[in-house]
C-alpha positions in Angstrom: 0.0 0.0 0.0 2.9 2.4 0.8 4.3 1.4 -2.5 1.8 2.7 -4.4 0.7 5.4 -2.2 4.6 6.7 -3.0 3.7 5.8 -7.0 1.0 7.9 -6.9 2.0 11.0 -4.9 5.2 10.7 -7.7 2.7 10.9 -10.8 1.0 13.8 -9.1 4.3 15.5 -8.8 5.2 15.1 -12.4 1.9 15.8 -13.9 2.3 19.3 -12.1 5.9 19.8 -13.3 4.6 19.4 -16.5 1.5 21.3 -16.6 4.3 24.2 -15.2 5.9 23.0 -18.1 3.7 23.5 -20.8 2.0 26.6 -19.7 5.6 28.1 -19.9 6.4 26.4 -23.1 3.4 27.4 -24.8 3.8 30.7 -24.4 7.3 30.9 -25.2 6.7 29.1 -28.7 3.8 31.6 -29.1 6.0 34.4 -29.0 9.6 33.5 -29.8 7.9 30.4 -32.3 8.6 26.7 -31.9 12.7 26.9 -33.7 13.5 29.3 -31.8 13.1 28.6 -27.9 15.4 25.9 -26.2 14.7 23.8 -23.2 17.0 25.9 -21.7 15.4 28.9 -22.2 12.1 27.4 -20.8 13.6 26.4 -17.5 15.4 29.7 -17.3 11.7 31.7 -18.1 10.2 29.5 -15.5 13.1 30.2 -12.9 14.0 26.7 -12.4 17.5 24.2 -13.0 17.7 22.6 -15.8 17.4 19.7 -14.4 13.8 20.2 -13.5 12.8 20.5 -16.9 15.2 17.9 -18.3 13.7 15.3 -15.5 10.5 15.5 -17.4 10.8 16.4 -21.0 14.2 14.9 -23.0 13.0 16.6 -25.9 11.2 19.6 -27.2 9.2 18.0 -29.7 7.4 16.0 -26.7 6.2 19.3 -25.1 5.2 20.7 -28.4 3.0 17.1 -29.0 1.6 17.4 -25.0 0.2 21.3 -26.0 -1.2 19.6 -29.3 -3.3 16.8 -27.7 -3.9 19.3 -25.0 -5.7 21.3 -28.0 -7.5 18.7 -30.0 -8.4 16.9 -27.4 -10.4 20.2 -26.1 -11.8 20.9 -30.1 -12.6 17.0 -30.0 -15.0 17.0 -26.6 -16.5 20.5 -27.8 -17.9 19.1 -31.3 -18.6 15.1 -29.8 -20.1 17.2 -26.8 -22.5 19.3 -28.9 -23.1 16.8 -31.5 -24.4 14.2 -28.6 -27.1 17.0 -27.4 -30.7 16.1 -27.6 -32.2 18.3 -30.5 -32.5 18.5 -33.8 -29.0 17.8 -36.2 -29.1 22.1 -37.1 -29.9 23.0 -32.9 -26.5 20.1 -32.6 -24.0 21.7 -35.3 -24.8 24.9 -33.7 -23.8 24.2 -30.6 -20.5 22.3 -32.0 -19.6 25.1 -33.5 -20.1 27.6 -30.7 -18.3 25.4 -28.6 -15.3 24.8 -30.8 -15.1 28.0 -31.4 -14.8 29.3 -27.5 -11.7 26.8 -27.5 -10.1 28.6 -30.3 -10.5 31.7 -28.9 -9.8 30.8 -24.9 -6.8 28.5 -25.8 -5.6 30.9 -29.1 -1.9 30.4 -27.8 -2.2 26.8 -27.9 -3.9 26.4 -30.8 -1.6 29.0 -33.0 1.4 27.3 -31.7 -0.1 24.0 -33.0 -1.1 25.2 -36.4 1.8 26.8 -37.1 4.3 24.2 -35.8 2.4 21.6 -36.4 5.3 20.0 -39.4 7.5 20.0 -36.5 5.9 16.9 -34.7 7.5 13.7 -34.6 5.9 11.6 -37.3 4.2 8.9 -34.4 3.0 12.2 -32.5 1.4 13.6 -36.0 -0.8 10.2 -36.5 -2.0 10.7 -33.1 -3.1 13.9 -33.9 -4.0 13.4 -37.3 -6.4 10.6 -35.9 -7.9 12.9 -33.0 -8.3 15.4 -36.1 -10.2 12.9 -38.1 -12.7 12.4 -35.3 -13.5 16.2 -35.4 -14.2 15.9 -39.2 -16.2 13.0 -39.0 -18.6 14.2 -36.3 -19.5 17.3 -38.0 -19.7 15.1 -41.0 -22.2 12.7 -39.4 -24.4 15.2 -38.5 -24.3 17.2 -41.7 -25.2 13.7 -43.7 -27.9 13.6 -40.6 -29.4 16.7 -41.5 -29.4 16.4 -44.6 -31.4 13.1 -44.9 -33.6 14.7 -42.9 -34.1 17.3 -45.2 -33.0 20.1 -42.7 -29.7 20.7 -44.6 -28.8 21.3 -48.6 -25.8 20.0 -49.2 -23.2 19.9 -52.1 -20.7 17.2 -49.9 -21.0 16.7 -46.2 -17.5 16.0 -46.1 -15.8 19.1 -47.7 -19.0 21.1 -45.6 -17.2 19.6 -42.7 -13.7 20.6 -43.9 -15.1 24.1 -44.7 -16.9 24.3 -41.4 -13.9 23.3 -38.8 -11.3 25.4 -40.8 -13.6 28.3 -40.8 -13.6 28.4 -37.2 -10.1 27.0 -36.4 -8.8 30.1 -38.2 -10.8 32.6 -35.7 -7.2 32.4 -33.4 -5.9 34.4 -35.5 -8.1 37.9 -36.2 -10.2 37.5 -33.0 -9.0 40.4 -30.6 -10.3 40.0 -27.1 -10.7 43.9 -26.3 -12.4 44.4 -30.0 -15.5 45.0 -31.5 -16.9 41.2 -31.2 -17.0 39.6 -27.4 -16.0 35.8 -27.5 -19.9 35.4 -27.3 -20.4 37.1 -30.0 -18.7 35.4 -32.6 -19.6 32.2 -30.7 -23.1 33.0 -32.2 -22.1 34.1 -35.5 -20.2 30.9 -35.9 -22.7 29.1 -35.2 -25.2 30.7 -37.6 -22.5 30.6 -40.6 -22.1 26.9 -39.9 -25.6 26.2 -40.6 -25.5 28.5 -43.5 -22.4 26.2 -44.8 -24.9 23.8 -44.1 -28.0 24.9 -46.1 -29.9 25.3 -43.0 -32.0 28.5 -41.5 -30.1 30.1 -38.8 -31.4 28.3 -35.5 -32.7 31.3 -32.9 
């Protein structure tokens, strides 16, 4: 019992080393970009030895694949969420979207970081996150093809609606200001109502 009481209280150490970690990191890669921050500079940012980082991280590309699966796993649970609602398929892709879009906007530095260094991943870190990617698609693809049976969308191809979708609002880290003329809510809505124009639907109220 000791044993893994010791086990235990170890993991818990090391998850919050690395949640220290990553915070740093992320914003580090955010504004000095992926290339051009070393482990070194992240302890030295943080205020801590070398060591402390080294003990949990041997190389960068690890941290920069823990703040991508930290990211897609958020965009993943906001579209399965909303697409698991009761409702109709249009009152379902409206909420996916308002929801994937308050990730990319409260977790903008994570997600720009993973868009733009996203090459740099390890090739066996990319398939994870390719997969995890794939999920997103197909979920907002699944309820498009929904819809549309139903007769509540018009659609051209549920898959490239998807892709058109997703990338639509992936791409809101990058203009959205959070001091400027739209609040987070805002656009949250007006996502939501160009997705289910995407989708040949009437805007849901």
């Amino acid at each position: 019992m000791a044993a893994t009481e010791s086990t235990a209280i170890r993991d818990q150490l090391r998850n919050v080393k690395k949640d220290r970690i990553v915070d740093e990191a992320r914003k580090l890669f955010y504004t000095h970009g992926f290339r051009g921050t070393s482990l070194d500079a992240i302890a030295e940012s943080m205020g801590v030895t070398k060591p402390f980082v080294y003990g949990v991280y041997d190389k960068k590309t690890d941290i920069l694949f823990d703040i991508a699966l930290r990211n897609v796993h958020r965009s993943v649970e906001a579209v399965e969420g909303g697409a698991a609602l009761a409702g109709t398929a249009g009152e379902r892709l409206a909420e996916a979207a308002r929801r994937l879009t308050r990730v990319c906007i409260e977790y903008r530095e994570g997600v720009a970081v993973f868009f733009r260094d996203e090459t740099s991943l390890d090739p066996e870190h990319h398939e994870v996150i390719s997969a995890l990617k794939q999920r997103i698609d197909d979920s907002l693809a699944h309820l498009l093809e929904e819809g549309a049976a139903n007769g509540e969308f018009q659609l051209i191809d549920a898959r490239t609606s998807a892709l058109a979708i997703g990338g639509m609002i992936s791409w809101s880290y990058v203009w959205f200001r959070p001091h400027g003329r739209l609040s987070m809510e805002m656009l949250m809505e007006q996502m939501a109502q160009y997705a289910l124009r995407i989708a040949g639907a009437k805007p849901v109220a």
